[in-house]
N, CA, C and O of each residue as an XYZ file, in Angstrom:
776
protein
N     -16.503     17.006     -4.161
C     -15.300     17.804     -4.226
C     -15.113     18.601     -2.944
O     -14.014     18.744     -2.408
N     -16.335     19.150     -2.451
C     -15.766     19.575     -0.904
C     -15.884     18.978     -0.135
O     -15.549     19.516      0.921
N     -16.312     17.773     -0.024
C     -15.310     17.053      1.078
C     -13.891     17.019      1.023
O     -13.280     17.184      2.079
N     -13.158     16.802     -0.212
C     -12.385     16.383     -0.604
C     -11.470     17.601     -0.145
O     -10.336     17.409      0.296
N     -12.076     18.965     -0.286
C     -11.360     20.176      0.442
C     -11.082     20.280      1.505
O     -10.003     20.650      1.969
N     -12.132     19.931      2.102
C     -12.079     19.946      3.892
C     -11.639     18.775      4.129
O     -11.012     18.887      5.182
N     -11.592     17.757      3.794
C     -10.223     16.861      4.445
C      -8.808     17.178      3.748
O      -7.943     16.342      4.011
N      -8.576     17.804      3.250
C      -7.248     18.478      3.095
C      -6.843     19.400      4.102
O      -5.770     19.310      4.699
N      -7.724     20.316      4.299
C      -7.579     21.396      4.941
C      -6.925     21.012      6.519
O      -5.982     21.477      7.158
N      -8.142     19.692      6.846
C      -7.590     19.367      8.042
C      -6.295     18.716      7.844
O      -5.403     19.125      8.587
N      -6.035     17.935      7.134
C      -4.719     17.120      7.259
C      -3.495     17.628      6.973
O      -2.490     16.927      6.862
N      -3.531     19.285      6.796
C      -2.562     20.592      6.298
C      -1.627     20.017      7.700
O      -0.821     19.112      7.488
N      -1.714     20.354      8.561
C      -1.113     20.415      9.909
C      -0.993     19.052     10.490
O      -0.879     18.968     11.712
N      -1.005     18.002      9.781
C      -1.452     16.847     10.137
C       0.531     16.448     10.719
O       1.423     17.151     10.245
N       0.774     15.641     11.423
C       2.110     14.943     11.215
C       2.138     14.302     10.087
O       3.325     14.071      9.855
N       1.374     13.817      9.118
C       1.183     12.635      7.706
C       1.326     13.663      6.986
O       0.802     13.398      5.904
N       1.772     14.766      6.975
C       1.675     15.652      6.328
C       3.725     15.382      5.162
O       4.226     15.535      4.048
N       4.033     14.932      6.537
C       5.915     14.612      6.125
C       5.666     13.816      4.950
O       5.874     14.064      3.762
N       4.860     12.147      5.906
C       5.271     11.353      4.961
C       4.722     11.678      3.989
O       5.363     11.171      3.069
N       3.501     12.500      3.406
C       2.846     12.560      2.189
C       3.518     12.930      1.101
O       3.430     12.576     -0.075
N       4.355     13.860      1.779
C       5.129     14.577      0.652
C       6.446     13.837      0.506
O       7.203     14.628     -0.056
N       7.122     12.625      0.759
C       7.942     11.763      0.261
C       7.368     11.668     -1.006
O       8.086     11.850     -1.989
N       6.205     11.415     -1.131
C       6.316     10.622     -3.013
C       6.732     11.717     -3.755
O       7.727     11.566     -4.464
N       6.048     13.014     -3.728
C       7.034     14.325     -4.343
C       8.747     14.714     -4.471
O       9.611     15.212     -5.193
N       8.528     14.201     -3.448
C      10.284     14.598     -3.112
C      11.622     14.049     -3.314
O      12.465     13.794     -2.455
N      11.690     13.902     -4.608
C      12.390     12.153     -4.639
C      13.980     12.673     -4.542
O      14.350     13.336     -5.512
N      14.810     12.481     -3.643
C      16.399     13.069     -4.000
C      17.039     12.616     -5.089
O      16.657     11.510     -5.474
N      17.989     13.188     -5.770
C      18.250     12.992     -6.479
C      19.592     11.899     -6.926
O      20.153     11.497     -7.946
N      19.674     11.729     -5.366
C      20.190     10.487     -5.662
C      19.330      9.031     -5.768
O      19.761      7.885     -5.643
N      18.199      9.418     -5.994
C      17.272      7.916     -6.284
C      17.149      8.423     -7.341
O      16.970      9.640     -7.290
N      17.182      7.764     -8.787
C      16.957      7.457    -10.183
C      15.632      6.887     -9.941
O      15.440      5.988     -9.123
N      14.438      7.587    -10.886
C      13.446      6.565    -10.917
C      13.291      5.255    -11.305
O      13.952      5.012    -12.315
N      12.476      4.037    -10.752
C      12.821      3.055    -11.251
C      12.207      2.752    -12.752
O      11.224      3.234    -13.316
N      13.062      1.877    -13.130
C      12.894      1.749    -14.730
C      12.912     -0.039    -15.050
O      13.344     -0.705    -15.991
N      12.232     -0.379    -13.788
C      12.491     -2.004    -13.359
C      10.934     -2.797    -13.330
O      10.062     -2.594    -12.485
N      10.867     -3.581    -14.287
C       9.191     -4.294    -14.030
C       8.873     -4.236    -12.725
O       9.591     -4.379    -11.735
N       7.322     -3.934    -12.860
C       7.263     -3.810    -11.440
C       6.728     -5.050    -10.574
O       5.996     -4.840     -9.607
N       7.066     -6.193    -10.899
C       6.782     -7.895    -10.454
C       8.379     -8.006     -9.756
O       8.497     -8.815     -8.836
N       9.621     -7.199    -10.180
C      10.545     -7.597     -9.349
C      11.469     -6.861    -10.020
O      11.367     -6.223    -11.068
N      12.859     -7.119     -8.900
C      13.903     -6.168     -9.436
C      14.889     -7.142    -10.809
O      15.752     -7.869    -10.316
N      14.825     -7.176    -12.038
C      15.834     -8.046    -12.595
C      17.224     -8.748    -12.082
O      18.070     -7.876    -11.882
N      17.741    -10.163    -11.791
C      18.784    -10.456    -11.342
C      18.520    -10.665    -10.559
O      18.879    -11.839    -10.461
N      17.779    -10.248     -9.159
C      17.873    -10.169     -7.891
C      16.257    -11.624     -7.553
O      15.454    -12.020     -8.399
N      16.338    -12.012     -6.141
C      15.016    -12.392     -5.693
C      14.039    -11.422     -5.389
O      12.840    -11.695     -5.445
N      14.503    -10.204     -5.042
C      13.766     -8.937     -4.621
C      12.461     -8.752     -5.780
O      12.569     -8.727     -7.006
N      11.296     -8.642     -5.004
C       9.964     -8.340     -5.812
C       9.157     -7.362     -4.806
O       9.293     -7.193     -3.594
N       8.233     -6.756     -5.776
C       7.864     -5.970     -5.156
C       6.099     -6.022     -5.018
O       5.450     -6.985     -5.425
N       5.509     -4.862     -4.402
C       4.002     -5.211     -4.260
C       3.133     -4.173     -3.857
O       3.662     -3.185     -3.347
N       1.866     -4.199     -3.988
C       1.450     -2.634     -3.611
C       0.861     -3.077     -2.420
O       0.750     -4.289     -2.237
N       0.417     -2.176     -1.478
C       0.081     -2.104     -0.282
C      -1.331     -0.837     -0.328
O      -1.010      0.336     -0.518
N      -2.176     -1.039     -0.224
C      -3.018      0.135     -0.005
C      -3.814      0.694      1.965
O      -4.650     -0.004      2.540
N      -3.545      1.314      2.242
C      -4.213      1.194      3.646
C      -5.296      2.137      3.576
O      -5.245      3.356      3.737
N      -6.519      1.231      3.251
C      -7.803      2.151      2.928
C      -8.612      3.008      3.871
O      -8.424      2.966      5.087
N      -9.730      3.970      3.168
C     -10.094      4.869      4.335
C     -10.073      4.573      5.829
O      -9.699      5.434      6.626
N     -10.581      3.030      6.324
C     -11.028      3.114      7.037
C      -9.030      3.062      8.401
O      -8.862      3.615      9.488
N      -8.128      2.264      7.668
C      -6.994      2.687      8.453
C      -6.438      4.005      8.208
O      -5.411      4.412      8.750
N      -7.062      4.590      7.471
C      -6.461      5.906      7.065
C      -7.024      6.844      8.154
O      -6.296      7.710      8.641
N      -8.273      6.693      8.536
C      -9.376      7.811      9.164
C      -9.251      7.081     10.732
O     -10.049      7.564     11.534
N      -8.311      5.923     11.311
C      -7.896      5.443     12.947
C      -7.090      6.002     12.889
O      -6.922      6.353     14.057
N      -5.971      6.627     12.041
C      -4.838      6.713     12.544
C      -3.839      5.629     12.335
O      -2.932      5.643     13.168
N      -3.778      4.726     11.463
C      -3.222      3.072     11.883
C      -1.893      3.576     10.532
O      -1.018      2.710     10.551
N      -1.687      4.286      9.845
C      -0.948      4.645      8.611
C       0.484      4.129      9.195
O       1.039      3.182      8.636
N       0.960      4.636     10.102
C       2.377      4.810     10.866
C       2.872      3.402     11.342
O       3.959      2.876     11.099
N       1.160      2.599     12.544
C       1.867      1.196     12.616
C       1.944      0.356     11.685
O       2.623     -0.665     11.790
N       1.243      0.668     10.608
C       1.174     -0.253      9.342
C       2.803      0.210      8.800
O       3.598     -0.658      9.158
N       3.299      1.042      8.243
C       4.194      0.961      7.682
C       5.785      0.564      9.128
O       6.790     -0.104      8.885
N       5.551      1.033     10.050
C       6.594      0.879     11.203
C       6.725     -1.281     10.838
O       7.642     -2.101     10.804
N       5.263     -1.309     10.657
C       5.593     -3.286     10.697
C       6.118     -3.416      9.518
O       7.073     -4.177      9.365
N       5.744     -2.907      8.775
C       6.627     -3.476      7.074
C       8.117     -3.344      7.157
O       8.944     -4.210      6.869
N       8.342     -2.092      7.607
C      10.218     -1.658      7.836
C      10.528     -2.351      9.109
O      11.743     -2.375      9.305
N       9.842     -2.912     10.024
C      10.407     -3.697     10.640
C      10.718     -5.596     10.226
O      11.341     -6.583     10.618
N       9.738     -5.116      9.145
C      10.143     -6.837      8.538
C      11.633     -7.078      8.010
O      12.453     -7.984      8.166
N      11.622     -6.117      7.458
C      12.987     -5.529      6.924
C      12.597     -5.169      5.063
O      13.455     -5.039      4.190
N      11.225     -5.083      4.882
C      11.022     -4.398      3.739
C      11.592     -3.211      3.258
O      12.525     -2.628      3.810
N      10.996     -2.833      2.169
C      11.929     -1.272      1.593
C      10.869     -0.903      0.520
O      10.595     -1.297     -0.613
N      10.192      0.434      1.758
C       9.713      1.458      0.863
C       9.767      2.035     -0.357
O      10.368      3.109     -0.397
N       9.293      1.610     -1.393
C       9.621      2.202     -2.267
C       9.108      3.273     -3.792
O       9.410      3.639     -4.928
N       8.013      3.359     -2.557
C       6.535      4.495     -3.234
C       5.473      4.797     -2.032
O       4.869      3.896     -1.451
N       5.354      5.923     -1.793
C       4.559      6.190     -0.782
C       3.674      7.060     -1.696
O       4.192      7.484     -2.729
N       1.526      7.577     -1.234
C       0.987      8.646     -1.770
C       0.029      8.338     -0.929
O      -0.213      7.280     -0.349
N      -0.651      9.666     -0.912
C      -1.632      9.531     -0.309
C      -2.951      9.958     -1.600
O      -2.737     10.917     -2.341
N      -3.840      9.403     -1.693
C      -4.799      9.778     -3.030
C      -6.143      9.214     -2.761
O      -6.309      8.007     -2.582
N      -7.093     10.079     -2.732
C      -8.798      9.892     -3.117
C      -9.101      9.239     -3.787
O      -8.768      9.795     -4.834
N      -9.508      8.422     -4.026
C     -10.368      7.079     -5.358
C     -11.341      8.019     -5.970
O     -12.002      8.733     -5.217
N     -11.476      8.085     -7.070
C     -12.658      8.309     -7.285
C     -13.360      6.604     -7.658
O     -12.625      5.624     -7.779
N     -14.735      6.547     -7.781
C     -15.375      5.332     -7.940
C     -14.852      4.245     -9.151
O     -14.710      3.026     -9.057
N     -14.559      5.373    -10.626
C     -13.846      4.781    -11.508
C     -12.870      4.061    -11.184
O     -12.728      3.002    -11.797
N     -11.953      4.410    -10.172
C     -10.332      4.105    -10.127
C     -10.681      2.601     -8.983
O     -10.067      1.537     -9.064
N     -11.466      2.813     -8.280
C     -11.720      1.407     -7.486
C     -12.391      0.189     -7.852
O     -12.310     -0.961     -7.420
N     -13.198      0.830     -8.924
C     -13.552     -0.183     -9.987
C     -12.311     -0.322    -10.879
O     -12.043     -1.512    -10.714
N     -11.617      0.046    -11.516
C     -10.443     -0.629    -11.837
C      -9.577     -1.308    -11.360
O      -8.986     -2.174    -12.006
N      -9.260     -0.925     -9.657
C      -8.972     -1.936     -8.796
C      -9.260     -3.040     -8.491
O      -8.508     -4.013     -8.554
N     -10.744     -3.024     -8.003
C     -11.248     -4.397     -7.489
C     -12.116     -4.853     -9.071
O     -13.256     -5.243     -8.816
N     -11.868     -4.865    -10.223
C     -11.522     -5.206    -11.629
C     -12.071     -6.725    -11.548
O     -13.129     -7.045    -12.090
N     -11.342     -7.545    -10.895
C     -11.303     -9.115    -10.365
C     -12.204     -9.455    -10.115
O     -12.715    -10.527    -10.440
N     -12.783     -8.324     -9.239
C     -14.286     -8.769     -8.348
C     -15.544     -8.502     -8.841
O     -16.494     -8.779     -8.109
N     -15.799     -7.922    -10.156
C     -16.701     -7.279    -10.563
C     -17.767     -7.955    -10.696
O     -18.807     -7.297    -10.736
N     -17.871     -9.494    -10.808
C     -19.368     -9.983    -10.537
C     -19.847    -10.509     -8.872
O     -20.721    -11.227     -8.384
N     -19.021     -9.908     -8.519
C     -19.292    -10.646     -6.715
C     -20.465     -9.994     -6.123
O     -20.744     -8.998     -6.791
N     -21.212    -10.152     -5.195
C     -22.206     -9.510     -4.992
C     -22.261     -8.114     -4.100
O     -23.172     -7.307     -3.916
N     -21.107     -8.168     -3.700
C     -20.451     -6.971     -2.764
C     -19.791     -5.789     -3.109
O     -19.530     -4.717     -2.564
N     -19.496     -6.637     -4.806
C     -18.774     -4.997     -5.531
C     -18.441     -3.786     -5.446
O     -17.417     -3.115     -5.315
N     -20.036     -3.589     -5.597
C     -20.381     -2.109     -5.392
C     -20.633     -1.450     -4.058
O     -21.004     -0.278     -4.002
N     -20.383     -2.394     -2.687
C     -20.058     -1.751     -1.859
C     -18.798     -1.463     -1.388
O     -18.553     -0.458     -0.720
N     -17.676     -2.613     -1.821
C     -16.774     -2.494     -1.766
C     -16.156     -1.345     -2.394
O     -15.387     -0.656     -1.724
N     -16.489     -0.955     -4.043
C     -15.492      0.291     -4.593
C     -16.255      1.428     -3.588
O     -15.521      2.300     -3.124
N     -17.915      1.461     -3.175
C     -18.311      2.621     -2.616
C     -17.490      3.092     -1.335
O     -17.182      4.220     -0.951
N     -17.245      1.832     -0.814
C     -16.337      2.174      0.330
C     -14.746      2.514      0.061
O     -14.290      3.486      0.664
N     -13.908      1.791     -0.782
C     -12.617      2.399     -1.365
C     -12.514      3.483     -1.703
O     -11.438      4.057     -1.534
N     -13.826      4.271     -2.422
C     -13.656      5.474     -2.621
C     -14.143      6.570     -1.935
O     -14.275      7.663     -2.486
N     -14.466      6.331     -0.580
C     -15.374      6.762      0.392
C     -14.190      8.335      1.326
O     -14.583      9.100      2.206
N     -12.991      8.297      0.764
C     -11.759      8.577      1.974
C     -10.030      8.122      1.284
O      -9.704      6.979      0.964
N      -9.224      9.244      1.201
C      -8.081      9.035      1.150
C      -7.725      7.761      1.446
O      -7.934      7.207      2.525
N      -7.249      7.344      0.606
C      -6.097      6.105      0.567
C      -4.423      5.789      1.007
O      -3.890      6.666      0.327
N      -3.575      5.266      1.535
C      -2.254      5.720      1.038
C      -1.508      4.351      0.612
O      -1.371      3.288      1.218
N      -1.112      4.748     -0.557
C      -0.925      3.561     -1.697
C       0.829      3.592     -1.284
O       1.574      4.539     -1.032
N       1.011      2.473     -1.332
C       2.687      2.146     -1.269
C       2.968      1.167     -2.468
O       2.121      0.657     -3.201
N       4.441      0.998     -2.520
C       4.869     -0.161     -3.360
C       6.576     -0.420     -1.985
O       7.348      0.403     -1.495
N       6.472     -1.860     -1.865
C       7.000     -2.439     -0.862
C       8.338     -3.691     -1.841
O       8.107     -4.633     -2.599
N       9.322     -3.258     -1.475
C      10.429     -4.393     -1.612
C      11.264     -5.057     -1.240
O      12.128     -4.553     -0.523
N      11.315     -6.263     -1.541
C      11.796     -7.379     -0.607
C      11.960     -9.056     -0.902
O      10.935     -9.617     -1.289
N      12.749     -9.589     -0.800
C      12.733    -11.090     -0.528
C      10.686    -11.543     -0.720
O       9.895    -10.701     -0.292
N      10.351    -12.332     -1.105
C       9.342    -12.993     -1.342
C       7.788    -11.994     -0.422
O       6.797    -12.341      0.221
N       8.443    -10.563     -0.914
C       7.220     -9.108     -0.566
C       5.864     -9.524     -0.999
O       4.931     -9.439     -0.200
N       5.722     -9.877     -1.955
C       4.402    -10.018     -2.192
C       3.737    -11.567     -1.119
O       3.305    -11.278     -0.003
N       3.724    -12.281     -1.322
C       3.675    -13.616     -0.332
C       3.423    -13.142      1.097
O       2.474    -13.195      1.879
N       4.734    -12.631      1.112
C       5.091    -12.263      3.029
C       4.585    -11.318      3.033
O       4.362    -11.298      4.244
N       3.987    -10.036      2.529
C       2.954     -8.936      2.221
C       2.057     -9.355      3.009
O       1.839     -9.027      4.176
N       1.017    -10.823      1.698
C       0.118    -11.043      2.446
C      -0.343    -11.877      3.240
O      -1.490    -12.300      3.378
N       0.711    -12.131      3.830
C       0.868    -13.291      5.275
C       1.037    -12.089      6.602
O       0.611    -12.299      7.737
N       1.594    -11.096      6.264
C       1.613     -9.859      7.169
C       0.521     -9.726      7.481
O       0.202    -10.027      8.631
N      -0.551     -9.171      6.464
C      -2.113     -8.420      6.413
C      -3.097     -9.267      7.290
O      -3.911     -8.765      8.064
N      -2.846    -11.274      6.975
C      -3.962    -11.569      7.673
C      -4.671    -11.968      6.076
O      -4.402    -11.727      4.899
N      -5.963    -12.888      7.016
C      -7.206    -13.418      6.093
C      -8.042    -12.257      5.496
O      -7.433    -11.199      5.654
N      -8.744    -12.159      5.123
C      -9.671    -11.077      4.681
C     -10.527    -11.115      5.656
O     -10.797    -10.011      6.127
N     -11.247    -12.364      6.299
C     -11.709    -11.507      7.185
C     -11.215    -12.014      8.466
O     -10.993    -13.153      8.877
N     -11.059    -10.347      9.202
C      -9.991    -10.450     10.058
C     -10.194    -11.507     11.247
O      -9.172    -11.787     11.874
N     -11.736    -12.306     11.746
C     -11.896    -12.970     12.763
C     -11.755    -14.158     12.232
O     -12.407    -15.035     12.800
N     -10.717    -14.695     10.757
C     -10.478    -15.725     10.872
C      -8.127    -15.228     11.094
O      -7.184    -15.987     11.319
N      -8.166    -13.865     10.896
C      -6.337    -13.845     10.760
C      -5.971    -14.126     12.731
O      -6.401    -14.010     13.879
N      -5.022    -14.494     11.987
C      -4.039    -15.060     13.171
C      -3.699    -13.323     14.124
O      -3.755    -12.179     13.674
N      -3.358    -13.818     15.538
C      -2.890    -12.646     16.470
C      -1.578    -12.507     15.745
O      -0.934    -13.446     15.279
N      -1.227    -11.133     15.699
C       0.560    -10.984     15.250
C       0.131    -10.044     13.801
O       0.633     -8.965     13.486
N      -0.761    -10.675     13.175
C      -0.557    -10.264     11.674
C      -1.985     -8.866     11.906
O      -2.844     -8.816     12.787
N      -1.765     -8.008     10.866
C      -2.164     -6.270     10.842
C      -4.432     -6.457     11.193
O      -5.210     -5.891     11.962
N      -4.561     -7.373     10.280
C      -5.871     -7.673     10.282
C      -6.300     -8.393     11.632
O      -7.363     -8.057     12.155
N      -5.513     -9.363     12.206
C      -5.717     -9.966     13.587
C      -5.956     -8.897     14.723
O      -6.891     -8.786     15.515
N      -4.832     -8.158     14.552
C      -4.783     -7.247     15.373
C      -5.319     -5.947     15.613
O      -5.265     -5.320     16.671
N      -5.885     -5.568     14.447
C      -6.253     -3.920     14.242
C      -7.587     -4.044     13.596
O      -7.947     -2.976     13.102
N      -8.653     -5.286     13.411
C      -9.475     -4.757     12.730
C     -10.849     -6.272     13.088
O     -10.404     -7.398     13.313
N     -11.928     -6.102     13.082
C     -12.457     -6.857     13.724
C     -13.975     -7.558     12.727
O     -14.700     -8.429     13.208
N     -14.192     -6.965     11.348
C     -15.231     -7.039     10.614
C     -14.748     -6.942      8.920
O     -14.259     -5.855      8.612
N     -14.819     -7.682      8.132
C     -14.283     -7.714      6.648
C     -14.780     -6.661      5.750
O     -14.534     -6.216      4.628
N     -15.552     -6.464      6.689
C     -16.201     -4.657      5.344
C     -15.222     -3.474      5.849
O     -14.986     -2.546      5.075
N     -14.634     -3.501      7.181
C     -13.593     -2.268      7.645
C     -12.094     -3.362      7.776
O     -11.758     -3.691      8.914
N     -11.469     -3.746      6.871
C     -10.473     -4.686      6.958
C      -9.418     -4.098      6.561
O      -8.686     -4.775      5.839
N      -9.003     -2.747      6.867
C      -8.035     -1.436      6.550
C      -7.059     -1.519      5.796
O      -6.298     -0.554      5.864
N      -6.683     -2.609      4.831
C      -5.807     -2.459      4.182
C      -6.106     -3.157      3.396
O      -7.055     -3.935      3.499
N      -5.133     -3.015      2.108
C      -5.114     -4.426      0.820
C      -3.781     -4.602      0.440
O      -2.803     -3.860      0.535
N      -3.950     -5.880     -0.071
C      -2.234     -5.888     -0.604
C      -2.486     -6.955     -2.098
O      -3.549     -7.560     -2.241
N      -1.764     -7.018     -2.751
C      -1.467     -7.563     -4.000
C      -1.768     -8.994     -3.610
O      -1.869     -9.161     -2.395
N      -1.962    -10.252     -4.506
C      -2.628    -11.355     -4.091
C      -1.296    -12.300     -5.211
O      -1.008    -13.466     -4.944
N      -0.843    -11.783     -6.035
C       0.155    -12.388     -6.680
C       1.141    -11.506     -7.625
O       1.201    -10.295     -7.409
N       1.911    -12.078     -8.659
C       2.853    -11.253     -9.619
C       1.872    -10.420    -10.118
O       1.919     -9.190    -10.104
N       1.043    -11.058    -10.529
C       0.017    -10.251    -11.732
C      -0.425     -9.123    -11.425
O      -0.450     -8.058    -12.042
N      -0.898     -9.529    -10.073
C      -1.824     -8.425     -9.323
C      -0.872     -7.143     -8.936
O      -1.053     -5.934     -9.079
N      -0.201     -7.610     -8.597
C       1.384     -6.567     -8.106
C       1.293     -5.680     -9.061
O       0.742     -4.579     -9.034
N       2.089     -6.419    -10.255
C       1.821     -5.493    -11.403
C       0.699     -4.455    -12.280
O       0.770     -3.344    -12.807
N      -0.186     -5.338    -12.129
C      -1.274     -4.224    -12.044
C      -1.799     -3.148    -11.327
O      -2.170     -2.168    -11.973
N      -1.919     -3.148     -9.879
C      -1.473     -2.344     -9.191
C      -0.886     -1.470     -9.270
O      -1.295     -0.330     -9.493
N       0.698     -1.983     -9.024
C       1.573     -0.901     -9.222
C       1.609      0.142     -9.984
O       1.983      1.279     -9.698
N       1.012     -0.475    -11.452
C       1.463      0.291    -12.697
C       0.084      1.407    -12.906
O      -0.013      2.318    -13.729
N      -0.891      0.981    -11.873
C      -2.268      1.871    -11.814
C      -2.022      2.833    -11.142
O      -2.484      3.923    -11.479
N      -1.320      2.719    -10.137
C      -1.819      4.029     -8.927
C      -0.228      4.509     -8.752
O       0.036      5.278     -7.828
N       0.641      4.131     -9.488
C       2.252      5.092     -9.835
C       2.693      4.728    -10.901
O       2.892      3.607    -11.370
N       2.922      6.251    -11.472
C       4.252      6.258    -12.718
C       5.346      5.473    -11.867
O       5.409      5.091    -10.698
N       6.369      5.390    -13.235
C       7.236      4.828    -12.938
C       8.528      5.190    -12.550
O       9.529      4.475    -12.517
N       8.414      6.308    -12.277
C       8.968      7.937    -11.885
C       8.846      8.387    -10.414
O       9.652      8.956     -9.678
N       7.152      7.804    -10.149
C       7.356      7.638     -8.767
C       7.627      6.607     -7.723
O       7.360      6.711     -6.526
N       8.260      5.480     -8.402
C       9.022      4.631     -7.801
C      10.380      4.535     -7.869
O      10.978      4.568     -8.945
N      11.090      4.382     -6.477
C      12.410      4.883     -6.474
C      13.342      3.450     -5.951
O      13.186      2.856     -4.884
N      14.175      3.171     -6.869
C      15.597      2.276     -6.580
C      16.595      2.754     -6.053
O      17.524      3.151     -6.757
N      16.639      2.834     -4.577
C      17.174      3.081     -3.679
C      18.002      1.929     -2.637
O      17.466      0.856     -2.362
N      18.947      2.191     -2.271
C      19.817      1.307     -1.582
C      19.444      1.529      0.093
O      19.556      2.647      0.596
N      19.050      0.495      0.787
C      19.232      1.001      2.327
C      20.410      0.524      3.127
O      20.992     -0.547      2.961
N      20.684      1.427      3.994
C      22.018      1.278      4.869
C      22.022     -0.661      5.536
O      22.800     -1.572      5.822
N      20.631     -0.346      5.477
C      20.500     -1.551      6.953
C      20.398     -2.784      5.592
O      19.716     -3.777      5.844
N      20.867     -2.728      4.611
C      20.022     -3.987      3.860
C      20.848     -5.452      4.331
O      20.409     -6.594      4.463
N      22.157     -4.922      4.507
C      23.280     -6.382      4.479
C      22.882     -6.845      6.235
O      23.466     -7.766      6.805
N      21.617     -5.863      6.991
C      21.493     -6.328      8.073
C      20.280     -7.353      8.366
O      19.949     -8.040      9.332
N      19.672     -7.080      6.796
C      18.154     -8.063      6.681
C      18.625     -9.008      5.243
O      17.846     -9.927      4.985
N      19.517     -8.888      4.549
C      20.258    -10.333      3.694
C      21.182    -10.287      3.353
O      21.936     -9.331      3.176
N      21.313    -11.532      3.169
C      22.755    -12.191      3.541
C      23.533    -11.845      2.311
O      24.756    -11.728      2.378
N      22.792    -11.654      1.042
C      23.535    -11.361     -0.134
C      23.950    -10.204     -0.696
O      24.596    -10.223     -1.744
């Protein structure tokens, strides 16, 4: 728990300090969403979680990670920043629980602030994780977040949803549904056609 103080303390004055407080702040012209969270009904638009774990959290990498998603022409649509405790990363990596790495893996998820997103878009989950790269990053391609920013699969700074299912699970773990917001962007008729 005091760690958990003293990295607050420092990140008081932090610039991440703005975006943190988006997930609080919801205007009131965004209605929370009230939309499965595998996709928007009617639409192709689906959505997906994004986590950028301690170890992009504690470079600094928070800003180019999300600057590449909104430059894909994605749409933010849950930002937080939140501590794992060990429980909550074992509910995460859930999937993985007989692998032999498990338990270093949740030790490390829960090692350091997280900042959990939910991302929407044209085929988001897919193109999510064609963004991120292989898992481990010295097999991802140059261009994509893992190619470029990360060099060993135990510090592989981010995660993203692996399908519908996973999306949904995700999503529905680490945000109410209150803190996801259906919001319109200016630029959308500039990233599709429909």
């Amino acid at each position: 728990m005091i760690r958990r103080q003293q990295f607050a303390r420092r990140v008081a004055g932090a610039a991440f300090v703005g975006a943190a407080a988006f997930a609080v702040a919801t205007p009131a012209a965004c209605a929370p969403a009230k939309l499965p969270a595998h996709g928007v009904p009617g639409t192709k638009y689906e959505r997906t979680f994004i986590a950028v774990k301690p170890d992009g959290v504690q470079r600094g990498l928070v800003g180019n990670i999300i600057a590449r998603f909104e430059a894909k022409g994605y749409k933010l649509v849950a930002l937080k920043m939140v501590w794992p405790t060990k429980e909550m990363a074992s509910k995460h990596y859930a999937d993985l629980s007989s692998k032999p790495f498990f338990n270093g893996l949740t030790d490390f998820f829960s090692s350091g602030p997280i900042v959990a997103m939910v991302w929407e878009g044209d085929n988001a989950i897919l193109g999510g994780r064609k963004m991120l790269g292989t898992t481990n990053p010295r097999d991802s391609e140059p261009g994509s977040i893992r190619g470029d920013l990360c060099v060993i699969t135990g510090r592989n700074i981010i995660h993203g949803s692996d399908g519908p299912d996973s999306a949904e699970h995700e999503i529905n773990m680490w945000f109410k549904p209150s803190e996801v917001n259906d919001h319109a962007l200016a630029e959308a008729a500039w990233v599709y056609e429909d």
